[in-house]
C-alpha positions as CSV (number, residue, x, y, z in Angstrom):
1,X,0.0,0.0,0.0
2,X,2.5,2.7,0.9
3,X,4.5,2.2,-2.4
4,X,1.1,2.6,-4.2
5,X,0.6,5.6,-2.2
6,X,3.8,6.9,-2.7
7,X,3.7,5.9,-6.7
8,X,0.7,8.8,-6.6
9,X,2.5,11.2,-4.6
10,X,5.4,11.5,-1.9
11,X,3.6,13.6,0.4
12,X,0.1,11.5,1.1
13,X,2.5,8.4,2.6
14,X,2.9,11.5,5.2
15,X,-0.3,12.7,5.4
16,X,-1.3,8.8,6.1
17,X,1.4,8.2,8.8
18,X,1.2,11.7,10.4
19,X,-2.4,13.1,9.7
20,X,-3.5,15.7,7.7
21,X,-2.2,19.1,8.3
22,X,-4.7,20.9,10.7
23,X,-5.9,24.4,9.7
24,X,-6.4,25.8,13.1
25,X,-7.5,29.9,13.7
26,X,-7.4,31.3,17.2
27,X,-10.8,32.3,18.6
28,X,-11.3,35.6,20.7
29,X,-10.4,33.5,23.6
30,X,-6.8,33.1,22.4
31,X,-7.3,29.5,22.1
32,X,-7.0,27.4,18.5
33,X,-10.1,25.8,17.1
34,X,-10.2,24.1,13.7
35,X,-11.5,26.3,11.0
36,X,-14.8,26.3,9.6
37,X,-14.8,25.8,5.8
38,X,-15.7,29.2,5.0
39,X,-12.4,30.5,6.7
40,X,-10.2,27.5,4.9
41,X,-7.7,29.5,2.1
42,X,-6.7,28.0,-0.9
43,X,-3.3,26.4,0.8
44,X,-6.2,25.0,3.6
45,X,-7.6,23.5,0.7
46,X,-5.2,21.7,-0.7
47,X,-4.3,20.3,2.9
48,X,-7.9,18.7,2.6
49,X,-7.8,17.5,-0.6
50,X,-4.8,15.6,-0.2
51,X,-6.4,14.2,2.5
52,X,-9.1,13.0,0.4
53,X,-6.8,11.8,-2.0
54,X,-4.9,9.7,0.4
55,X,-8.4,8.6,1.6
56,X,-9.2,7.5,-1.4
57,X,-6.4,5.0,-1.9
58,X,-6.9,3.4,1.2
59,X,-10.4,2.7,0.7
60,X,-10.0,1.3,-2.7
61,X,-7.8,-1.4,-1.4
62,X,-10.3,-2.8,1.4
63,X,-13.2,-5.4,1.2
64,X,-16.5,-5.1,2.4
65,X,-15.8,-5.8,5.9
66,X,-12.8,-4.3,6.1
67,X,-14.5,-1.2,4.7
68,X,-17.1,-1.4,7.7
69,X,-14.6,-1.1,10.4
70,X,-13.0,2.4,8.9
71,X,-16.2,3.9,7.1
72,X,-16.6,6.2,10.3
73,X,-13.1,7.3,9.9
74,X,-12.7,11.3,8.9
75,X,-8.9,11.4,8.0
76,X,-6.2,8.7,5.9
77,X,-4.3,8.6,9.3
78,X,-7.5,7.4,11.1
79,X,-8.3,4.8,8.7
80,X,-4.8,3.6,8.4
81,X,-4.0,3.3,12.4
82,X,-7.8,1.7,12.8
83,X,-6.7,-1.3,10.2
84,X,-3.0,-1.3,11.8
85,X,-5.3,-2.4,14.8
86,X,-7.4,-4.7,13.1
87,X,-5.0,-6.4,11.6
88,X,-1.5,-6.0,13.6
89,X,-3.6,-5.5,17.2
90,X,-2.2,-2.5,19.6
91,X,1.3,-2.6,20.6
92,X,0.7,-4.5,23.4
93,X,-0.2,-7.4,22.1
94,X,2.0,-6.8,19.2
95,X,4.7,-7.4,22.2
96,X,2.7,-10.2,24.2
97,X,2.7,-12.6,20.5
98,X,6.6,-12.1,20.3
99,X,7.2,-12.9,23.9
100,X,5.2,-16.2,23.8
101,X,6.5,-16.8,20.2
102,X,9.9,-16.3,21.5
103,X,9.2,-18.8,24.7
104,X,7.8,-21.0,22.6
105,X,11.2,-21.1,20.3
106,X,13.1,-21.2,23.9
107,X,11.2,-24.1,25.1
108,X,11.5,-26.2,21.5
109,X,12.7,-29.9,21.6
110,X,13.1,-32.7,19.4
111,X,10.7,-35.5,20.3
């Protein structure tokens, strides 16, 4: 997947990793809120369309079910962490499988 992403365009693969770029404004409070679509520029824009883009070939890749887990998704980074899940599990248990697989290799004999 990431050299078909890449194929497209270099920068999606880091829109996908890292998330989009957010386009924040700073409300009378002084505090930084996302920005409505009627404040977005042009460079704001394109932020969100490569977005899309990178959306795009992640969804075309997946099967129906697959496609059920991550259609609630809004950005590429959130679909692409929710099928690392799916498919890789968390970190933790990323860890847990090595540790037993590695036991398991430890505790190997010849019958």
């Amino acid at each position: 997947m990431r050299d078909h992403i890449i194929g497209d365009d270099y920068k999606l693969w880091d829109i996908v990793t890292d998330g989009p770029l957010t386009t924040l404004k700073i409300n009378a409070e002084g505090v930084e809120v996302p920005k409505t679509i009627a404040d977005c520029t042009a460079e704001d824009m394109k932020k969100w369309e490569k977005n899309a883009k990178a959306k795009k070939w992640l969804v075309c890749g997946l099967g129906p079910d697959e496609y059920s887990i991550i259609q609630s998704c809004i950005t590429a980074k959130q679909i692409w962490d929710t099928l690392q899940v799916a498919h890789e599990g968390t970190p933790e248990v990323k860890r847990s499988r090595g540790t037993l697989l590695y036991s398991q290799y430890e505790n190997f004999a010849m019958k």
